[in-house]
MOPAC internal coordinates of N, CA, C and O (Angstrom, degrees):
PM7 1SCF
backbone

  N    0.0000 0     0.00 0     0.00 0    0    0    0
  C    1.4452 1     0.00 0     0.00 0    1    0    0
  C    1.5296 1   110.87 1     0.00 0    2    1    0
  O    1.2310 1   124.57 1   155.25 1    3    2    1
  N    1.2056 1   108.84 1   -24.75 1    3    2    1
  C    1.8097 1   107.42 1  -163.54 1    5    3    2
  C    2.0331 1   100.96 1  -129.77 1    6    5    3
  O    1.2310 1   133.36 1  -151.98 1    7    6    5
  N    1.2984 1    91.79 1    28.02 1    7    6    5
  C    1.4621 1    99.13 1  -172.00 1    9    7    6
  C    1.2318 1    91.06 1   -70.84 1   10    9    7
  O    1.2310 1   102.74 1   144.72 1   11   10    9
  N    1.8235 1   149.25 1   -35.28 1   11   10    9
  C    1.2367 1   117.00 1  -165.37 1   13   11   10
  C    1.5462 1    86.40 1  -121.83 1   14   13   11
  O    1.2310 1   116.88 1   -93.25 1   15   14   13
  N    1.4551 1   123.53 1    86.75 1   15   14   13
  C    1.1416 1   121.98 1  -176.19 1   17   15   14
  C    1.5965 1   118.72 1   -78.17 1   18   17   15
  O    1.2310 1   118.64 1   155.12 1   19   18   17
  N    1.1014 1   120.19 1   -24.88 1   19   18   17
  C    1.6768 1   112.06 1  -174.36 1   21   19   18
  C    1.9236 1    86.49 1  -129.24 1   22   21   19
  O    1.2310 1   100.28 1  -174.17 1   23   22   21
  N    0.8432 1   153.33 1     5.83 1   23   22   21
  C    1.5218 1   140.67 1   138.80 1   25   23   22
  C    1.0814 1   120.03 1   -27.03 1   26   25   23
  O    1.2310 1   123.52 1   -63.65 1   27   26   25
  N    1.5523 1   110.85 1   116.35 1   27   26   25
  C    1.3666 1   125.45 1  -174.23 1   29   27   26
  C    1.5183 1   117.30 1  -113.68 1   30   29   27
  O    1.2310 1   125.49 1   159.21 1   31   30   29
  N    1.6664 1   107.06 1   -20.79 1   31   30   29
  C    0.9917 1   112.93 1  -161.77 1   33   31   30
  C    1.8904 1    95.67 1  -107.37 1   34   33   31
  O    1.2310 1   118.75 1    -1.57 1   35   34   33
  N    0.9191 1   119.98 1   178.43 1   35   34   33
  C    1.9111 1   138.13 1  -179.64 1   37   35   34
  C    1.2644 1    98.08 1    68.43 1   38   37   35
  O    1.2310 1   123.98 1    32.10 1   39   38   37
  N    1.2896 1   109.97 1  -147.90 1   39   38   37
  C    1.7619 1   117.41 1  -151.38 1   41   39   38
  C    1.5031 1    98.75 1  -116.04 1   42   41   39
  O    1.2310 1   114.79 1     6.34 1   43   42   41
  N    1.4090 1   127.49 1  -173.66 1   43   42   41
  C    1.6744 1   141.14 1   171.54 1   45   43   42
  C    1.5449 1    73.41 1  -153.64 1   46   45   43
  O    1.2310 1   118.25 1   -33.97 1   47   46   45
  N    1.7301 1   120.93 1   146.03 1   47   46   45
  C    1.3182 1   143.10 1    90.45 1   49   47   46
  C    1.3267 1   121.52 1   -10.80 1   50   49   47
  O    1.2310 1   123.12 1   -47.72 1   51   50   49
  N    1.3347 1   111.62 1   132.28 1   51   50   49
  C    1.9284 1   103.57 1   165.74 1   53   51   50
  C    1.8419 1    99.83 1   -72.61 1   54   53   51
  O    1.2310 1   120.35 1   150.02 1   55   54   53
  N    1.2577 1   116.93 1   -29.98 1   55   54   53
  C    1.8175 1    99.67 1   172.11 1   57   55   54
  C    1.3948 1   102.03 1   -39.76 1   58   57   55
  O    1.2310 1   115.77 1   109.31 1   59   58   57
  N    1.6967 1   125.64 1   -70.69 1   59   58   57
  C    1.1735 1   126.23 1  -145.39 1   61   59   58
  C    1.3482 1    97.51 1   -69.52 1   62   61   59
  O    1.2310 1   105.97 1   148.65 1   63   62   61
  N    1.1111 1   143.64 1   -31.35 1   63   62   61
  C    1.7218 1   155.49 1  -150.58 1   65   63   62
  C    1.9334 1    99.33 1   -76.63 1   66   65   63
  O    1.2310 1   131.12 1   127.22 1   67   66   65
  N    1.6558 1    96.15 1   -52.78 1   67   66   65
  C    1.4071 1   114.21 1  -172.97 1   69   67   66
  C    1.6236 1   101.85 1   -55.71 1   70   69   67
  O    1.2310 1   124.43 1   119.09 1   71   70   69
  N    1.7440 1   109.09 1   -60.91 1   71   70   69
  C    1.0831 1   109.56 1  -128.26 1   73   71   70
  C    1.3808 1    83.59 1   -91.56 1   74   73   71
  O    1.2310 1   108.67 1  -176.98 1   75   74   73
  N    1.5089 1   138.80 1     3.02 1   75   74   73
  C    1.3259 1   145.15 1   146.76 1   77   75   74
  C    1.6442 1   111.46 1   -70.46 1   78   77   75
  O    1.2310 1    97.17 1   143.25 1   79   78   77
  N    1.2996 1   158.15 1   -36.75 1   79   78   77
  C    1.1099 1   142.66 1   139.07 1   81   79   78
  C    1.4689 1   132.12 1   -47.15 1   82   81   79
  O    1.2310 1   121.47 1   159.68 1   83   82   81
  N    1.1965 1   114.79 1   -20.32 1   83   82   81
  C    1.3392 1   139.55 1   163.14 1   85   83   82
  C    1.6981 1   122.54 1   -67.90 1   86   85   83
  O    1.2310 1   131.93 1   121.75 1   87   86   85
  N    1.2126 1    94.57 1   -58.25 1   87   86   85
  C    1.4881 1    95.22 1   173.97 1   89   87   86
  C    1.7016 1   102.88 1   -72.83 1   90   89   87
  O    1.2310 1   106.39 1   137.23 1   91   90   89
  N    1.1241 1   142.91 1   -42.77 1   91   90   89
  C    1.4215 1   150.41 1   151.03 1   93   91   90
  C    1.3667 1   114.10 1   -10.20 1   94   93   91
  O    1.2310 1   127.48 1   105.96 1   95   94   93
  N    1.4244 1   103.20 1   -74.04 1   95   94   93
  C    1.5173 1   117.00 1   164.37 1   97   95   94
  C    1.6918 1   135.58 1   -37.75 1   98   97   95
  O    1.2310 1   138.91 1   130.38 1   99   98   97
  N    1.3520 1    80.95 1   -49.62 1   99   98   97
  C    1.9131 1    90.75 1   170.99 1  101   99   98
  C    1.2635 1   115.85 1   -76.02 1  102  101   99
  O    1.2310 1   126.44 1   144.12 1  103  102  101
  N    1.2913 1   105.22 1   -35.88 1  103  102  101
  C    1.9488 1    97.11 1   175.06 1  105  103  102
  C    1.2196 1   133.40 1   -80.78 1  106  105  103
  O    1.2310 1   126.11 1   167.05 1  107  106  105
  N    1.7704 1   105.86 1   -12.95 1  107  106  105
  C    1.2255 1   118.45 1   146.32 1  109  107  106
  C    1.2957 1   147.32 1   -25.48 1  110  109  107
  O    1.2310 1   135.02 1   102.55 1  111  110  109
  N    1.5734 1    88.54 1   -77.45 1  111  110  109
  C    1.3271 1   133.06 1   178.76 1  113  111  110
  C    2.1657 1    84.07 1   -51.89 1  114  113  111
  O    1.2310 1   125.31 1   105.54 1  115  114  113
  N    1.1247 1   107.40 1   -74.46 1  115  114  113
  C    1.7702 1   117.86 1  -151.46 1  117  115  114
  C    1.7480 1    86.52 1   -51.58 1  118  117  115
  O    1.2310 1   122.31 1   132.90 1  119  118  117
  N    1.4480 1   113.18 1   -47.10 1  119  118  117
  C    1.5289 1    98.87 1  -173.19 1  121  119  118
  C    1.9311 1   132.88 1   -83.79 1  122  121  119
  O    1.2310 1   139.18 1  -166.92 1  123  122  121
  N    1.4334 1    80.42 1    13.08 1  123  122  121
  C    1.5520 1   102.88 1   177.19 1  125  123  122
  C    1.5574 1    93.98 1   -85.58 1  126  125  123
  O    1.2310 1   123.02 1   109.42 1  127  126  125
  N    0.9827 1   111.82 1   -70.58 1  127  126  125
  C    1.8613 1   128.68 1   174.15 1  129  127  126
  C    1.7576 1   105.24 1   -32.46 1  130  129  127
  O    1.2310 1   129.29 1   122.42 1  131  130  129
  N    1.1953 1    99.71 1   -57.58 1  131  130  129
  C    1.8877 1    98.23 1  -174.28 1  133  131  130
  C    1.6666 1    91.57 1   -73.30 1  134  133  131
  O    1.2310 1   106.47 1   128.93 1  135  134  133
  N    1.2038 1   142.76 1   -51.07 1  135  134  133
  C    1.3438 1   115.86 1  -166.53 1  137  135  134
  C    1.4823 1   108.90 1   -91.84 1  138  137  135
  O    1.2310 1   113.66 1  -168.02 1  139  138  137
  N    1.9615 1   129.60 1    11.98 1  139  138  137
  C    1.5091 1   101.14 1   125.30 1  141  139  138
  C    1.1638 1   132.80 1   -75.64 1  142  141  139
  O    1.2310 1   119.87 1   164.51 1  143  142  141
  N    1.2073 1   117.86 1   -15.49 1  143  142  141
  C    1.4318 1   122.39 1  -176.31 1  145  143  142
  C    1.7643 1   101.44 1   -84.19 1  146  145  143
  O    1.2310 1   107.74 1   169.95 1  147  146  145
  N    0.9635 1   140.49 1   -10.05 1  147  146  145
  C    1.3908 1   129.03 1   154.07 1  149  147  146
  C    1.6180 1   116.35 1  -105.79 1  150  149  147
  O    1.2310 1   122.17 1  -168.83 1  151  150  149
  N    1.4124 1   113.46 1    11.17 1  151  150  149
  C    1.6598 1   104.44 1   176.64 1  153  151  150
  C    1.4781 1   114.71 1    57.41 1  154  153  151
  O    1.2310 1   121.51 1  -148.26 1  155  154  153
  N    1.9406 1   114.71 1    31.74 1  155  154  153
  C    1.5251 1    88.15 1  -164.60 1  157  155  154
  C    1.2581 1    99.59 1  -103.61 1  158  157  155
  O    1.2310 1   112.10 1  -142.70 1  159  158  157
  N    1.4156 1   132.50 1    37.30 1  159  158  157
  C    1.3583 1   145.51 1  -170.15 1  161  159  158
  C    1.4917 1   108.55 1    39.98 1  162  161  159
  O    1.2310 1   119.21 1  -108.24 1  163  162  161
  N    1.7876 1   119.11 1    71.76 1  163  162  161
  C    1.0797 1   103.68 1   171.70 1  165  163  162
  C    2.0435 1   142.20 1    59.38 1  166  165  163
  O    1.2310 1   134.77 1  -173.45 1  167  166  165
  N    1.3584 1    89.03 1     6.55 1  167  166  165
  C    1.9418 1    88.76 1   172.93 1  169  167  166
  C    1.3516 1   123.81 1   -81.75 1  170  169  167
  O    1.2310 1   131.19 1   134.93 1  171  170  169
  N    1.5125 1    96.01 1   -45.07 1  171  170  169
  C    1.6309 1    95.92 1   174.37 1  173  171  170
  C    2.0291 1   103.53 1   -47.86 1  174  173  171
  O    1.2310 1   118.82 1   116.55 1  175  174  173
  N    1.0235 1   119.86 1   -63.45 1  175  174  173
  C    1.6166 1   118.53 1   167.77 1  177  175  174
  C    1.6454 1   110.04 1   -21.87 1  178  177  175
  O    1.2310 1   124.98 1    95.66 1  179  178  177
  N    1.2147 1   108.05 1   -84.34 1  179  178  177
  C    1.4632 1   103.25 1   171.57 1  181  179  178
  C    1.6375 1   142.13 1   -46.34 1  182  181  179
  O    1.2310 1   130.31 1   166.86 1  183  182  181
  N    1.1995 1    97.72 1   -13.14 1  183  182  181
  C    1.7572 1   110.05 1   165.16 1  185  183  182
  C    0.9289 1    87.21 1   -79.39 1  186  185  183
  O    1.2310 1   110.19 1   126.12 1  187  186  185
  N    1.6712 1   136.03 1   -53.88 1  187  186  185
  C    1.6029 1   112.39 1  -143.46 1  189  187  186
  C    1.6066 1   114.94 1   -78.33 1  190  189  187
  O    1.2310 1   136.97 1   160.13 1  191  190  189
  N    1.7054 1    84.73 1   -19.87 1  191  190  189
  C    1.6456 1    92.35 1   161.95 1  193  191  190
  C    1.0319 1   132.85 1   -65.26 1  194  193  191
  O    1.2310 1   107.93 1   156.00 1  195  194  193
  N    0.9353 1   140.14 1   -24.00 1  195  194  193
  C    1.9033 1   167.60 1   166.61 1  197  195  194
  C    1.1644 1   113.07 1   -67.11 1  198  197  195
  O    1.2310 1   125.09 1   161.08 1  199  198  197
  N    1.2478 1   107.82 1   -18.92 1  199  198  197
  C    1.5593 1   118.90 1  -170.49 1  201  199  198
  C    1.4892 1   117.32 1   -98.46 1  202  201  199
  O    1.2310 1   127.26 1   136.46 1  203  202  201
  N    1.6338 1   103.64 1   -43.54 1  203  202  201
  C    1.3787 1   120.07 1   179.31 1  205  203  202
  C    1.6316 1   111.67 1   -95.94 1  206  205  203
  O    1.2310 1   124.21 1   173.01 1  207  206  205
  N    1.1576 1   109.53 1    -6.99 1  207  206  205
  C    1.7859 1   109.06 1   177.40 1  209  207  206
  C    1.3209 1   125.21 1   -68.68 1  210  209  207
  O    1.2310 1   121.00 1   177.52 1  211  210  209
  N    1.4780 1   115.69 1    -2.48 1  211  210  209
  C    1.6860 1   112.18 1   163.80 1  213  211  210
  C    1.0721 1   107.07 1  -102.51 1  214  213  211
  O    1.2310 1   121.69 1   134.60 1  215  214  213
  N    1.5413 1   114.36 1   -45.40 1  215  214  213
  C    2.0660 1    98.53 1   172.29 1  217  215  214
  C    1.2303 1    97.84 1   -69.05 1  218  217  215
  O    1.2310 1    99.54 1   104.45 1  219  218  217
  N    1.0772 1   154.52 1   -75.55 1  219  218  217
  C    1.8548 1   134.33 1   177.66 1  221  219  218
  C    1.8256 1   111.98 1     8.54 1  222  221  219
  O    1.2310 1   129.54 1   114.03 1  223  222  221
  N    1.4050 1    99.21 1   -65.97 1  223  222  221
  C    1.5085 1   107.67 1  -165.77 1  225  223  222
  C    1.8913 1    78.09 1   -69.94 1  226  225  223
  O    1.2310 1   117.43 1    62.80 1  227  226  225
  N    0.7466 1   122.49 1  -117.20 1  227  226  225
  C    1.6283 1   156.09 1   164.41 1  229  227  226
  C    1.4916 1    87.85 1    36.96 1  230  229  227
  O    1.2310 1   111.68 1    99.80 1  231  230  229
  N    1.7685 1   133.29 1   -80.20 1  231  230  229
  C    1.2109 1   115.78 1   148.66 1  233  231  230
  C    1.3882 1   126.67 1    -1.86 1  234  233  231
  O    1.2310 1   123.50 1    93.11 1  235  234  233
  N    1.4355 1   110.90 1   -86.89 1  235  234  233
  C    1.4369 1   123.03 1  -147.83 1  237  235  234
  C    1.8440 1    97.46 1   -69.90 1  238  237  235
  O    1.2310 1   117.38 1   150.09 1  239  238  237
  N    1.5636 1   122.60 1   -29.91 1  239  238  237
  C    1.7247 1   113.48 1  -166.75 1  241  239  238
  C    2.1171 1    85.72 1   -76.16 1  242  241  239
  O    1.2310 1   113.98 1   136.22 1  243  242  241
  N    1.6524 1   129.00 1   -43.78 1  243  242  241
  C    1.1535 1   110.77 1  -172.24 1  245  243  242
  C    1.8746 1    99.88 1   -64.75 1  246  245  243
  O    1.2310 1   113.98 1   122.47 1  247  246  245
  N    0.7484 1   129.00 1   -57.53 1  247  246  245
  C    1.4385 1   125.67 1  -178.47 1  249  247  246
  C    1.3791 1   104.22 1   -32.86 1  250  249  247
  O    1.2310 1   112.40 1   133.49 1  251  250  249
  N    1.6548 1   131.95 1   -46.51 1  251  250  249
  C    1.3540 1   117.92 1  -168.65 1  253  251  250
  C    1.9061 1   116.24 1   -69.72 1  254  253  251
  O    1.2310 1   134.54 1   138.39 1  255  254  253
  N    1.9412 1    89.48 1   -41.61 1  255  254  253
  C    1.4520 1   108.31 1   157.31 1  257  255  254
  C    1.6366 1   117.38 1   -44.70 1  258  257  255
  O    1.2310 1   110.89 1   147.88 1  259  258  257
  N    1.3614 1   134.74 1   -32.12 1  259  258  257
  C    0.9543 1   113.23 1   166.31 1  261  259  258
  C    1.4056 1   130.76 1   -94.84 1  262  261  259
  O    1.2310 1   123.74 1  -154.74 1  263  262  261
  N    1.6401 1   110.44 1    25.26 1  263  262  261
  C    2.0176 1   127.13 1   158.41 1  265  263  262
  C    1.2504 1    90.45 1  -107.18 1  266  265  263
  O    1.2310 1   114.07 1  -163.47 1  267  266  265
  N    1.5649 1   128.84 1    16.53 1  267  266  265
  C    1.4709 1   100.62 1  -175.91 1  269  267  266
  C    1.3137 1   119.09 1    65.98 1  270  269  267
  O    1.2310 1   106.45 1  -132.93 1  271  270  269
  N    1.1934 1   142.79 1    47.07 1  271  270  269
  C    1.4632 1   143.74 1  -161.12 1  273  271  270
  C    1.8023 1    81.96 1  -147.57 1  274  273  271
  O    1.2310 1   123.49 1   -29.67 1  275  274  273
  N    1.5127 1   110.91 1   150.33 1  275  274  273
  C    1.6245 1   130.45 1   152.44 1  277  275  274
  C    1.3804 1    98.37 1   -75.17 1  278  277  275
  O    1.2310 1   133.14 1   -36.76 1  279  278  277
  N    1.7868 1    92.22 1   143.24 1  279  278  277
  C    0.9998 1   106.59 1   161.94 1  281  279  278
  C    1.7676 1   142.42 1   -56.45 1  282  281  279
  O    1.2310 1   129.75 1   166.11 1  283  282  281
  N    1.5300 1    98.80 1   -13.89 1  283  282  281
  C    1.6417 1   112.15 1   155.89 1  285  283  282
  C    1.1733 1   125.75 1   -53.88 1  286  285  283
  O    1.2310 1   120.97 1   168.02 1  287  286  285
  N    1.6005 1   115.76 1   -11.98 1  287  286  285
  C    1.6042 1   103.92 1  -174.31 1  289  287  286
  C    1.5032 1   106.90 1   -83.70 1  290  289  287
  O    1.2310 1   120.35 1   161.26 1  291  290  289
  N    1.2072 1   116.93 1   -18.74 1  291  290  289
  C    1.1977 1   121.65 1   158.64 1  293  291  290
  C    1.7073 1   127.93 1   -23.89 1  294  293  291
  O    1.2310 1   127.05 1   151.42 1  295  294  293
  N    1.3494 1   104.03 1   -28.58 1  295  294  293
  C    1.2380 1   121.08 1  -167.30 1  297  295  294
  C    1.5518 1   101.79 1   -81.41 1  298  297  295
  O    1.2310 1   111.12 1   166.27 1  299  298  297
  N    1.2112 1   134.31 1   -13.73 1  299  298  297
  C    1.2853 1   129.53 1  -127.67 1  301  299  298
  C    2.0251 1    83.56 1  -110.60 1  302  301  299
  O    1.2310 1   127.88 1   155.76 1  303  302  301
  N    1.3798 1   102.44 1   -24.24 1  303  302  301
  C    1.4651 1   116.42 1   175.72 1  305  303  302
  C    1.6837 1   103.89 1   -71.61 1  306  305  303
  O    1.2310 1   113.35 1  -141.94 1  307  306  305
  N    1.5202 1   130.18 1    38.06 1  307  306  305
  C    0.8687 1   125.07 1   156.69 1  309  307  306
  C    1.6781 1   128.45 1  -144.70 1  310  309  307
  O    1.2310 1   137.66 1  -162.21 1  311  310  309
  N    1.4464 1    83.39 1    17.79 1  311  310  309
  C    1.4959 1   124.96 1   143.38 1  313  311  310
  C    1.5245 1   135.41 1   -50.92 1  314  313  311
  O    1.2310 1   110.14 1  -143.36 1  315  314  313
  N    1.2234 1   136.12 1    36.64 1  315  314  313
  C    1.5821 1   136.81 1  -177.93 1  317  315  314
  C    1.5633 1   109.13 1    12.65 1  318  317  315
  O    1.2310 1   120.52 1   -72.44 1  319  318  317
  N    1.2009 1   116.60 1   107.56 1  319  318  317
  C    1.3891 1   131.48 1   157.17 1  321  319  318
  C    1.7578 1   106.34 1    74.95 1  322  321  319
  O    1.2310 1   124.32 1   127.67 1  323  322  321
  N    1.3147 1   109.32 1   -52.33 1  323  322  321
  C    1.4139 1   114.52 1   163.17 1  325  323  322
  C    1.1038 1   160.82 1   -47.47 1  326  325  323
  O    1.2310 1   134.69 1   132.01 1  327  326  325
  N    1.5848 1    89.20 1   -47.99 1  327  326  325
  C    1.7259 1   115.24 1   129.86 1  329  327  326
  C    1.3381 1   139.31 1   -56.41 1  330  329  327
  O    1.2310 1   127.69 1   139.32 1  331  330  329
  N    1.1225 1   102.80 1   -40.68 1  331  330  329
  C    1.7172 1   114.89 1   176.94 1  333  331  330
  C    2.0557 1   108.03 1   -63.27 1  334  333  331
  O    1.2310 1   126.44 1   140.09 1  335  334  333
  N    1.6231 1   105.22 1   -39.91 1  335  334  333
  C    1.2869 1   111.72 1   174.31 1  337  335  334
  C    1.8584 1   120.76 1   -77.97 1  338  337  335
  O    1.2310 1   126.12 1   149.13 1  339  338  337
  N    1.2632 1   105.85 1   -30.87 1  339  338  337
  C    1.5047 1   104.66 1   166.27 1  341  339  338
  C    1.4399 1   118.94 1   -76.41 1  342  341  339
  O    1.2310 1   127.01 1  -175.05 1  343  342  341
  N    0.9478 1   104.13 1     4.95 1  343  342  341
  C    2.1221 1   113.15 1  -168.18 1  345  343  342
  C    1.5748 1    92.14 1  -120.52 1  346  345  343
  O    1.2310 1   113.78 1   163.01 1  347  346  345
  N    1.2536 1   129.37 1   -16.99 1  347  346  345
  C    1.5361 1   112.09 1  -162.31 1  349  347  346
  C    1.9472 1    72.45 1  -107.13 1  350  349  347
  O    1.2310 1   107.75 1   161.33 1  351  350  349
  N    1.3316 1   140.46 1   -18.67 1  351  350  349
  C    1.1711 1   113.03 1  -179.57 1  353  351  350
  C    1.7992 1   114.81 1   -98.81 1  354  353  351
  O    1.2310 1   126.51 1   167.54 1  355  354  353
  N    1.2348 1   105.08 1   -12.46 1  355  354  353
  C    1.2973 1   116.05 1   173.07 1  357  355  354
  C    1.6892 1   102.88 1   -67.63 1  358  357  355
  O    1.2310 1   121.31 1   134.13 1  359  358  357
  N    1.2564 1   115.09 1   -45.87 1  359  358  357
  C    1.6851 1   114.20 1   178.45 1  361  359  358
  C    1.4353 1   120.74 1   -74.37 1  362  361  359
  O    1.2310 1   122.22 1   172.95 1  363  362  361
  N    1.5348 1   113.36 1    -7.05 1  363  362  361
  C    1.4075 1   101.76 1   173.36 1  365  363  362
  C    1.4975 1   106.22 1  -128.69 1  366  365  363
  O    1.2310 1   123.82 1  -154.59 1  367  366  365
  N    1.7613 1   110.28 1    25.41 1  367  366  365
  C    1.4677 1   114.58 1   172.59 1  369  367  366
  C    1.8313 1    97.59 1   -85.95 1  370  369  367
  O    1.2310 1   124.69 1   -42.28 1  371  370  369
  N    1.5331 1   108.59 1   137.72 1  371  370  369
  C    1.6945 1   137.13 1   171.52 1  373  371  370
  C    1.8423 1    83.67 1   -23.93 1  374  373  371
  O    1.2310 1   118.50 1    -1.23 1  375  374  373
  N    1.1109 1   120.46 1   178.77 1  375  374  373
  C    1.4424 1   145.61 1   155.18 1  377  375  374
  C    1.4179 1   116.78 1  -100.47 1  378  377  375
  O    1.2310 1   123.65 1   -22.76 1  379  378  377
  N    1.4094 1   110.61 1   157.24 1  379  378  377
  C    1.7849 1   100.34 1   168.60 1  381  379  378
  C    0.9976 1   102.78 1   -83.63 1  382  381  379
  O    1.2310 1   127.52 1   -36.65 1  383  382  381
  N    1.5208 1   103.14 1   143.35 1  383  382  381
  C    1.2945 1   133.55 1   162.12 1  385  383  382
  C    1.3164 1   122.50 1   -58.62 1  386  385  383
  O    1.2310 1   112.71 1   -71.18 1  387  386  385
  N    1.6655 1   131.37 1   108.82 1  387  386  385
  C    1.4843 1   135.84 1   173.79 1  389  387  386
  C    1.2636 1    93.04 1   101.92 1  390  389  387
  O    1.2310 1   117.55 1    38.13 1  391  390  389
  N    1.4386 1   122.27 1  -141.87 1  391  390  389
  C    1.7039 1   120.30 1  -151.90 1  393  391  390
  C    1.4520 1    84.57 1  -131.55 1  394  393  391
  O    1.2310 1   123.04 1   -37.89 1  395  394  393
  N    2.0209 1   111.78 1   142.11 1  395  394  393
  C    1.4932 1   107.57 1  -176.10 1  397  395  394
  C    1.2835 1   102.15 1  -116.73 1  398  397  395
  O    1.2310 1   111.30 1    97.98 1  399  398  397
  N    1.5065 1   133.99 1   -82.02 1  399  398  397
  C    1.0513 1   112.99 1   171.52 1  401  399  398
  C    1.8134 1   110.08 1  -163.48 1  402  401  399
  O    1.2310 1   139.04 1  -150.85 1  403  402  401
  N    1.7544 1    80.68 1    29.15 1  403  402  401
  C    1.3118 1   102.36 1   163.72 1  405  403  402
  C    1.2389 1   134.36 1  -121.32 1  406  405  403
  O    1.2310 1   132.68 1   163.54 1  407  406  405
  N    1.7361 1    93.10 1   -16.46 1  407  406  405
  C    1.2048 1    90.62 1   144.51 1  409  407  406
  C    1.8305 1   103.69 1   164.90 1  410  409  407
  O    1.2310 1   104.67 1    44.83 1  411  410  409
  N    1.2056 1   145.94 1  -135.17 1  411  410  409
  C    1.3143 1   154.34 1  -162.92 1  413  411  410
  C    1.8080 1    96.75 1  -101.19 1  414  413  411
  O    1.2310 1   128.96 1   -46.42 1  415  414  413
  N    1.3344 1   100.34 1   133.58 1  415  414  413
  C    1.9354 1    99.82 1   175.10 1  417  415  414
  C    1.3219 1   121.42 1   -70.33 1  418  417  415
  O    1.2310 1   124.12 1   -71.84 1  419  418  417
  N    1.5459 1   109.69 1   108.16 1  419  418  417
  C    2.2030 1   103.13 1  -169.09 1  421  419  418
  C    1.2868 1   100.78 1   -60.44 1  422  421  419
  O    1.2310 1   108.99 1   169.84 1  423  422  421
  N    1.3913 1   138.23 1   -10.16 1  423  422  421
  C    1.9710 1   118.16 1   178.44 1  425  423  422
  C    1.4756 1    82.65 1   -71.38 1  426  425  423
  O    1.2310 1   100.55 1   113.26 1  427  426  425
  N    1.1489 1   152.90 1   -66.74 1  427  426  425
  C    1.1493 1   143.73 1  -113.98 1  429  427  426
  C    1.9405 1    87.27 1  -115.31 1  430  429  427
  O    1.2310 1   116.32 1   177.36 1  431  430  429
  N    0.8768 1   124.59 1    -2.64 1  431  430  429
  C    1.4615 1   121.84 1  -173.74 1  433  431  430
  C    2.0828 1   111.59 1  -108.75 1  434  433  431
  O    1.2310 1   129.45 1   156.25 1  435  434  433
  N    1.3020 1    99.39 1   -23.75 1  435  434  433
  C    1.5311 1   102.32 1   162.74 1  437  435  434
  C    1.5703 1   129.78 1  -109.71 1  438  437  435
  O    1.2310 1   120.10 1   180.00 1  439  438  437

């Protein structure tokens, strides 16, 4: 899951993109549960956040690389509501097809 952890550069699949917010999600979720169940107000959560916030980005700039977009558009997710909706369609827009100029197409590369 965290094999290309600080990679900024080549492409993500929306599989790999998904199934990296996904796995995110569930461990969340499980470490929300253990730190009510220890009352520790939520830290263990916040390490894990600390932990996953460069592959977070690192993911999400190759994912944009694979619409062909810089990784600056990233930025645009800090935009109130607007951002959040141009980024949730940028992550589940197709990829280009063949190699763009970030690099080789991963459907066609695995």
């Amino acid at each position: 899951m965290l094999k290309k952890y600080a990679v900024f550069d080549s492409r993500a699949r929306r599989k790999e993109y998904w199934f990296f917010v996904l796995f995110n999600v569930i461990i969340s979720l499980v470490l929300g549960f253990v730190d009510g169940l220890l009352s520790s107000s939520g830290i263990i959560g916040v390490i894990y956040g600390f932990a996953v916030l460069i592959p977070s980005i690192a993911v999400s700039v190759r994912r944009l690389h694979d619409i062909n977009r810089s990784g600056w558009w990233l930025l645009i997710g800090l935009i109130p509501l607007i951002g959040t909706i141009v980024m949730l369609i940028f992550m589940v827009t197709d990829g280009t097809t063949g190699d763009n100029q970030y690099g080789a197409d991963p459907k066609t590369a695995s």
